[in-house]
N, CA, C and O atoms as a DFTB+ gen file, in Angstrom:
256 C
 N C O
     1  1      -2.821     -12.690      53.663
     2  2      -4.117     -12.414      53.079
     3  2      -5.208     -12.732      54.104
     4  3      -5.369     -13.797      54.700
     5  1      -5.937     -11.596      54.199
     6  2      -7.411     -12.122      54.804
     7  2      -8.233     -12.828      54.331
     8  3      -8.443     -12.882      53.119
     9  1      -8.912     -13.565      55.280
    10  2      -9.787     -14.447      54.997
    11  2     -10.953     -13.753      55.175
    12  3     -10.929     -13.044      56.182
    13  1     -12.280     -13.704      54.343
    14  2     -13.610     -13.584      54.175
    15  2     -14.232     -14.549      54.818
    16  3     -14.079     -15.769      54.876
    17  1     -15.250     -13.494      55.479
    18  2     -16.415     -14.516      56.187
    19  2     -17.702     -13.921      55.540
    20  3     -17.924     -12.711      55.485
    21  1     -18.391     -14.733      55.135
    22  2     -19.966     -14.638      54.977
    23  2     -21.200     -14.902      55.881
    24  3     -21.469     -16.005      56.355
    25  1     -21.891     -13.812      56.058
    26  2     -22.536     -14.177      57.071
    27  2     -23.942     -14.632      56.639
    28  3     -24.054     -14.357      55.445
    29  1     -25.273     -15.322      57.195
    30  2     -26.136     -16.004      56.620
    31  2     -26.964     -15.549      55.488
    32  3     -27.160     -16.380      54.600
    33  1     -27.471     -14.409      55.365
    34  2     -28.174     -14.394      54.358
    35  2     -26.817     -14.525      53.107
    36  3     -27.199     -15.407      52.338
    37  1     -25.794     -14.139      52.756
    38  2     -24.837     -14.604      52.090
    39  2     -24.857     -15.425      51.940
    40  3     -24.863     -15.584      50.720
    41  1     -24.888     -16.768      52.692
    42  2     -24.479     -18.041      52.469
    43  2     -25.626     -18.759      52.072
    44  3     -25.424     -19.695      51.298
    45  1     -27.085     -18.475      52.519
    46  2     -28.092     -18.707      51.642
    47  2     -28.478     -18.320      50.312
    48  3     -29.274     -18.835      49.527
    49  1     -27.624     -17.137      50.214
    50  2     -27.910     -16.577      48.097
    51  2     -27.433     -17.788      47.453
    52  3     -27.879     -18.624      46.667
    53  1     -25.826     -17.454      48.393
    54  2     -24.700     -18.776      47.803
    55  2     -25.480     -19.933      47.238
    56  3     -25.814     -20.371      46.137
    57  1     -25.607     -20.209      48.468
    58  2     -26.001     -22.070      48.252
    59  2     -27.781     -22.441      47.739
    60  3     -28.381     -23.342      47.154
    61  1     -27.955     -21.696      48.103
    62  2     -29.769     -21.631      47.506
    63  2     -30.479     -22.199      48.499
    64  3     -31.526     -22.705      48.094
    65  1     -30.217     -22.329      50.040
    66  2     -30.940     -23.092      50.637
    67  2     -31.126     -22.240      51.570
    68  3     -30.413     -21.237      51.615
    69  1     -32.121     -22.463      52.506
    70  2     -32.977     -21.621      53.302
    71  2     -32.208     -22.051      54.776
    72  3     -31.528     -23.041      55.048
    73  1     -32.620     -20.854      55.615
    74  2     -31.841     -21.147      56.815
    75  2     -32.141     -22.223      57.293
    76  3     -31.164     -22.940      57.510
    77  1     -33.403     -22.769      57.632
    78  2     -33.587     -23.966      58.191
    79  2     -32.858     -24.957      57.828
    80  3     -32.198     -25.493      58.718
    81  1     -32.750     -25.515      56.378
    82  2     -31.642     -26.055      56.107
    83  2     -30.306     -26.283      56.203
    84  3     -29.706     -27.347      56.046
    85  1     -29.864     -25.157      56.484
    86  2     -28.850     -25.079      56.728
    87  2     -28.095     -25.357      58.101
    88  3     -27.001     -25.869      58.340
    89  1     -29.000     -24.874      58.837
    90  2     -29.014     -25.708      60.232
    91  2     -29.491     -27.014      60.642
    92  3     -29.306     -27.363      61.808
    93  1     -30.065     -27.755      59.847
    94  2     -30.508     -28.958      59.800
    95  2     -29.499     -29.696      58.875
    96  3     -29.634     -30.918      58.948
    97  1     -28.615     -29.320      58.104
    98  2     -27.799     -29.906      57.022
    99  2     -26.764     -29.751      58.278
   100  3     -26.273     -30.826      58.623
   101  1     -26.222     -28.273      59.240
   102  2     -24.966     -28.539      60.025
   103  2     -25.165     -29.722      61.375
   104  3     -24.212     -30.297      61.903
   105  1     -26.251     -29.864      61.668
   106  2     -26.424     -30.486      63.049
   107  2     -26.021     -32.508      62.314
   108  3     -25.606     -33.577      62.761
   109  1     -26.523     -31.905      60.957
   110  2     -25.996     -33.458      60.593
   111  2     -24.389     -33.567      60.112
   112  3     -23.914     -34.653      59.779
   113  1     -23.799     -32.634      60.110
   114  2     -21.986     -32.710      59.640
   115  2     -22.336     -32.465      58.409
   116  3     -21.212     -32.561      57.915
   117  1     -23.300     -32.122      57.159
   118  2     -23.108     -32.211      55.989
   119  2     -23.396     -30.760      55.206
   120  3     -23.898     -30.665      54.087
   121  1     -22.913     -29.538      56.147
   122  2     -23.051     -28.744      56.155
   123  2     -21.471     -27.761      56.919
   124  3     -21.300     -27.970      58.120
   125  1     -20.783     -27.106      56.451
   126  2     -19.660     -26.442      57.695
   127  2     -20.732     -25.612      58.785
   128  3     -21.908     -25.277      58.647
   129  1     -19.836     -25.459      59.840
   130  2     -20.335     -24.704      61.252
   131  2     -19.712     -23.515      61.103
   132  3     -18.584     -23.408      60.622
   133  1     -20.438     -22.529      61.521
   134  2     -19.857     -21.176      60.970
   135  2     -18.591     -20.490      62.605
   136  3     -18.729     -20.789      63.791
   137  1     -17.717     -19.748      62.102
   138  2     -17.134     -19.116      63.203
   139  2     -17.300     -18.146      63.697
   140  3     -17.467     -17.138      63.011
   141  1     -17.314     -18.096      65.160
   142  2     -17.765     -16.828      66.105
   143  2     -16.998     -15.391      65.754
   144  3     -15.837     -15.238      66.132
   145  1     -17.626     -14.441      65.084
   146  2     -16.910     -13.333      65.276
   147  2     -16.636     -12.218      65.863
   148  3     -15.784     -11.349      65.676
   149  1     -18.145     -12.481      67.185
   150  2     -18.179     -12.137      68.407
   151  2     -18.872     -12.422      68.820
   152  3     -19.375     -13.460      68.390
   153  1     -19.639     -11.595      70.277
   154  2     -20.365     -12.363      71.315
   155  2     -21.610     -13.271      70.916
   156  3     -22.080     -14.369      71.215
   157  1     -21.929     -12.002      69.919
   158  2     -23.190     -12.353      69.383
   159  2     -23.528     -12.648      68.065
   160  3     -24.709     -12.839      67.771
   161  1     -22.316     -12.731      66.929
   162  2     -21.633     -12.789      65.766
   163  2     -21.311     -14.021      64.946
   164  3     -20.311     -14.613      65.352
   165  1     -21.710     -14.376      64.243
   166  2     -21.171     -15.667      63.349
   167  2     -21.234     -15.605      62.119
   168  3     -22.243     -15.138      61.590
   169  1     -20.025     -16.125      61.272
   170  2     -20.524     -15.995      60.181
   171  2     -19.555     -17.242      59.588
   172  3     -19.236     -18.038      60.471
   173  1     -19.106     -17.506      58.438
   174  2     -18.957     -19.077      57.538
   175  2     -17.369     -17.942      56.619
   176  3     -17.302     -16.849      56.057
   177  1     -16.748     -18.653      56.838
   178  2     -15.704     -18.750      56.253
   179  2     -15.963     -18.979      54.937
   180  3     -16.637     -20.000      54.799
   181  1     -15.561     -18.166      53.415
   182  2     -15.524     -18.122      52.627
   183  2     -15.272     -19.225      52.149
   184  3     -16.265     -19.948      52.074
   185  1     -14.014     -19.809      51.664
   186  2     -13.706     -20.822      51.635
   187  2     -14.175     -22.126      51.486
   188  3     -14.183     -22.877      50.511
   189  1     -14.657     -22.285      52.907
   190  2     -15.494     -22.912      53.328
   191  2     -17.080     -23.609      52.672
   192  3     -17.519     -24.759      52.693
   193  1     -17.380     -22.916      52.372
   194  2     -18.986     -22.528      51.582
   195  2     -18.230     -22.854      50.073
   196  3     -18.929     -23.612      49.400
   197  1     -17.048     -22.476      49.447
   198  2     -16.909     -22.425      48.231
   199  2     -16.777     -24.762      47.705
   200  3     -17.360     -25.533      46.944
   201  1     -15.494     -24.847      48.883
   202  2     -15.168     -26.008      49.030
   203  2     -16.284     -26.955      48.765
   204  3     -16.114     -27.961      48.074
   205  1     -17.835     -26.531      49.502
   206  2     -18.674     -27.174      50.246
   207  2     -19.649     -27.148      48.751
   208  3     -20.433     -28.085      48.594
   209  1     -19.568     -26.033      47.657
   210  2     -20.372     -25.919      47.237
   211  2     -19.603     -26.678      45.632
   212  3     -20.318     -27.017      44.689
   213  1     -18.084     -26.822      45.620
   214  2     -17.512     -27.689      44.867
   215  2     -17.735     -28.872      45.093
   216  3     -17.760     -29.460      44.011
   217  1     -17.979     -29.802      46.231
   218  2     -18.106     -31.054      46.522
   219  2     -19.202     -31.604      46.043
   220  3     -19.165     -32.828      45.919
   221  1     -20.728     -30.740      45.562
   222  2     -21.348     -31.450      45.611
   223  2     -21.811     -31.928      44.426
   224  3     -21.340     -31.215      43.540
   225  1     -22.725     -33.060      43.822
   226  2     -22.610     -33.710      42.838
   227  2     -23.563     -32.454      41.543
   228  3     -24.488     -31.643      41.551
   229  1     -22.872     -32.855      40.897
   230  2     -23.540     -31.754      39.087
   231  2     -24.657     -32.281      38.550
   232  3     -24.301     -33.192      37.802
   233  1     -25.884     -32.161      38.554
   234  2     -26.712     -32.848      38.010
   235  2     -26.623     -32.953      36.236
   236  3     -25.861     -32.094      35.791
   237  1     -27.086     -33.602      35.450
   238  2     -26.869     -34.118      34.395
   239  2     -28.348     -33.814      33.927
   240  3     -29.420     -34.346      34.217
   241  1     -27.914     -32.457      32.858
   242  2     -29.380     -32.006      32.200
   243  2     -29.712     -32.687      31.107
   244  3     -30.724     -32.507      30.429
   245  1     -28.670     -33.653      30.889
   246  2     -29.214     -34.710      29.808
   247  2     -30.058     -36.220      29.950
   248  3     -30.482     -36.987      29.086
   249  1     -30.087     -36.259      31.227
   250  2     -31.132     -37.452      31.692
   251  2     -32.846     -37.693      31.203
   252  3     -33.532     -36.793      31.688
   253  1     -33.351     -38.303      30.691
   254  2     -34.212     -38.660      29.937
   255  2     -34.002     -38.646      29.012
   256  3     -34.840     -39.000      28.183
């Protein structure tokens, strides 16, 4: 099976965060680094982004 890559504006619908972020979230590790798909080419492993977007905490709409 092939693997899907998403490339940035994808991965910003995804995750809701703006490119800057996203490069400021990878330079800190708390973000994946996307893979070269050519010279001039990158894009984020499916997967990847899904994993990333399971990890993070659920906010609780019942607070107050």
């Amino acid at each position: 099976m092939t693997q899907r890559h998403l490339r940035r504006p994808d991965v910003e619908h995804m995750t809701g965060l703006s490119r800057s972020s996203l490069y400021a979230m990878m330079q800190k590790r708390q973000f994946p680094r996307p893979v070269r798909l050519g010279e001039r080419a990158v894009a984020w492993p499916e997967n990847a982004v899904q994993d990333w977007l399971a990890s993070r905490p659920i906010a609780n709409s019942e607070i107050g």
